[in-house]
Every structure is written in structure tokens, then in C-alpha cells.
VEXSEMI-920006 format. One record per atom (N, C-alpha, C): residue number from 1; atom name; y, z, x. Coordinates in steps of 0.001 Angstrom, whole numbers. Each point is the difference from the previous one (the first is absolute). Layout:
BEGIN
 num atome      py      pz      px
 NUM    CA       Y       Z       X
...
***
This chain:
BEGIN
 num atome      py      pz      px
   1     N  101528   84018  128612
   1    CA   -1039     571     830
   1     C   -1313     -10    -786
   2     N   -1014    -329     717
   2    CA   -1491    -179   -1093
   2     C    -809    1362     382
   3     N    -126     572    -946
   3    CA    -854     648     113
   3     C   -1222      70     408
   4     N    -672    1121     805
   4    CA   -1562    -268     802
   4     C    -576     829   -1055
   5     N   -1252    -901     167
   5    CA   -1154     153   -1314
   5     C    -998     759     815
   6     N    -529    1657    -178
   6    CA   -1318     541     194
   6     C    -789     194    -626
   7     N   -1450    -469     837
   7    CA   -1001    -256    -899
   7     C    -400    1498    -121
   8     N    -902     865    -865
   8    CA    -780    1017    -406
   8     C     151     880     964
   9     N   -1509    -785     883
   9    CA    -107     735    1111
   9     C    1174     262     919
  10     N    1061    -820     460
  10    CA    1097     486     529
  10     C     920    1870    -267
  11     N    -189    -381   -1617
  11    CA    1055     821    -812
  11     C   -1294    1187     143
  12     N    -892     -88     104
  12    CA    -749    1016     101
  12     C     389     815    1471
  13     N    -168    -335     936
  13    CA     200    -112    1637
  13     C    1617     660    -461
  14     N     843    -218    -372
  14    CA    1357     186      11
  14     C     234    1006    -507
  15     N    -897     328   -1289
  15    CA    -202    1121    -678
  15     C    -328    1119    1021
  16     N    -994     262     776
  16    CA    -458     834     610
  16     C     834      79    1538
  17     N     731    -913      99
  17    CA     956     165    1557
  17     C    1181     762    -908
  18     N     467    -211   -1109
  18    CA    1499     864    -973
  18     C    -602    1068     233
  19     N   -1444     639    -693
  19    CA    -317    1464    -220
  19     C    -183    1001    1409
  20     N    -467    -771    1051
  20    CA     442     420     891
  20     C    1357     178     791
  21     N     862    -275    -423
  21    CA    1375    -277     580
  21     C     731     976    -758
  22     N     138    -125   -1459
  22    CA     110     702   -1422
  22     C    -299    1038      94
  23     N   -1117     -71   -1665
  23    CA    -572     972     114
  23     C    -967    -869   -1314
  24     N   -1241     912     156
  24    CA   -1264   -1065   -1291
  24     C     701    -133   -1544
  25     N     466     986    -177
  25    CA     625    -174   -1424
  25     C    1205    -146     158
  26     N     504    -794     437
  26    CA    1711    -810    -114
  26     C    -541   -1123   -1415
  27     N    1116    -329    -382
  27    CA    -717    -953   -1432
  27     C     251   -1160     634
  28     N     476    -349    1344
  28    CA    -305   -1289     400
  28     C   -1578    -252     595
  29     N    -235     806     394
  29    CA   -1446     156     490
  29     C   -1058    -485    -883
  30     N    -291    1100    -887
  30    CA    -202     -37   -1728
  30     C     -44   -1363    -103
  31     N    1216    -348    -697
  31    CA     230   -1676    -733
  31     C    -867    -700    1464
  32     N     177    -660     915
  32    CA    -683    -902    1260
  32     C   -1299     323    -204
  33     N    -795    1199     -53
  33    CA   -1431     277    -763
  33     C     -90    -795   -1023
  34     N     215     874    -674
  34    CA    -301   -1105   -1047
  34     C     216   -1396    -519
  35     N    1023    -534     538
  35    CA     -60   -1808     -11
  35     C   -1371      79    1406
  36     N     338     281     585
  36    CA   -1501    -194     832
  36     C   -1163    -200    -980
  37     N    -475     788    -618
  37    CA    -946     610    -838
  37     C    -178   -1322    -825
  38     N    1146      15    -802
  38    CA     186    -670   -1393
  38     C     448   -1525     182
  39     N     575      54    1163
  39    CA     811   -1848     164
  39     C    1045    -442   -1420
  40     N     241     384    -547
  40    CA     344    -155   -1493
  40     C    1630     -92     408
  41     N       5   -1158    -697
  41    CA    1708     -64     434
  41     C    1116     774    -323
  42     N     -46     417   -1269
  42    CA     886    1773     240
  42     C     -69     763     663
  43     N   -1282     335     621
  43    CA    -236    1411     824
  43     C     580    -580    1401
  44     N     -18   -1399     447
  44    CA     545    -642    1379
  44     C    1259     378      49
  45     N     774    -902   -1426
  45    CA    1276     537    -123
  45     C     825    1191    -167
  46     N    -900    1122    -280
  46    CA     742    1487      56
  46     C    -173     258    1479
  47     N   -1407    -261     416
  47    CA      38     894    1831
  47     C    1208    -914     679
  48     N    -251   -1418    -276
  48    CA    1419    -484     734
  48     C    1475     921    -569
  49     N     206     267    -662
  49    CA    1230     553    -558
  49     C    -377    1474     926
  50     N    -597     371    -389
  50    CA    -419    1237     746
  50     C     138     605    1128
  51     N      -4   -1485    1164
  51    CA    -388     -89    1253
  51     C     819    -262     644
  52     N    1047    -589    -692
  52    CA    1454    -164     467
  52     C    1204     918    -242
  53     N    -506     916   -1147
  53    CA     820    1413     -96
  53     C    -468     618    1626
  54     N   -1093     482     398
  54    CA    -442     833    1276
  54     C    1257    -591    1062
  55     N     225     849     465
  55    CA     807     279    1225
  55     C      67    -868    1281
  56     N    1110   -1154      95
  56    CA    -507   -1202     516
  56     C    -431     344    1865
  57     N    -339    1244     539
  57    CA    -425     -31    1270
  57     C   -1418     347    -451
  58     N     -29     626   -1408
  58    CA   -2027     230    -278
  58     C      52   -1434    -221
  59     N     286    -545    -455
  59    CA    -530   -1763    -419
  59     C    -410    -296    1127
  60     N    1165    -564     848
  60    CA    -353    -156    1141
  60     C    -960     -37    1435
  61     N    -106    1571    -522
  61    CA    -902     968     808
  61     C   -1579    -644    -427
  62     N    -139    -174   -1501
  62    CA   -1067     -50    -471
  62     C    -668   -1322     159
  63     N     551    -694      10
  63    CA     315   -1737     111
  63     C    -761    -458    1308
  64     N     938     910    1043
  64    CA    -367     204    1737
  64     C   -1465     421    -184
  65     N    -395     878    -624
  65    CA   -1232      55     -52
  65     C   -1278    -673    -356
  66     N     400    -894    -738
  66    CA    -753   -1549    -762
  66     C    -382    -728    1482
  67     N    1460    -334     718
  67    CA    -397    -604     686
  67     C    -571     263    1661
  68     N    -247    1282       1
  68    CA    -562     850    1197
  68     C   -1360    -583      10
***
């Protein structure tokens, strides 16, 4: 399965549909800020790790919201 690549601004957008769904300080939230912020390929790779711990109907949920 290949993985889908988000650009900044996406993970930014995704960031702020989690904290609403969430809550602002979940550390998946957090980490997606900041690779937003930073683009830096560690900080991508922790919010991804991050983002896939969250609760797969918030993923979901949040995801649905990208594409609203």
C-alpha cells in the first residue's frame, strides 16, 4: 500500500479539523502543528505516528473534514 504524501498546508488544515474533534492539546494535534510550521522531516514523521495512534472514527471524522 503507498502511502499519501501531505503537503504543509494540508497537515496544517488536518491539524485544526483533529483539535476540533479532539481536543487542542492532544499531542497529535501538537506534532501536525508543528510539521506544519517546521516541514522538517522528523516532525512529519512523529505527527504521522501520532495521527494514527488517535482513534480511528476521529481520523476519519477529521479526514471527512479536509474534504468538506
Amino acid at each position: 500500500m503507498e502511502e499519501t504524501k501531505i503537503d504543509r498546508e494540508t497537515m496544517g488544515r488536518l491539524a485544526k479539523a483533529l483539535a476540533f474533534i479532539c481536543k487542542p492539546d492532544d499531542p497529535a494535534v501538537i506534532a501536525l502543528k508543528l510539521a506544519a510550521e517546521s516541514g522538517a522531516e522528523r516532525d512529519i514523521k512523529q505527527a504521522r505516528t501520532l495521527f494514527l495512534r488517535v482513534k480511528s472514527g476521529d481520523r476519519r471524522a477529521a479526514l471527512a473534514m479536509l474534504s468538506d
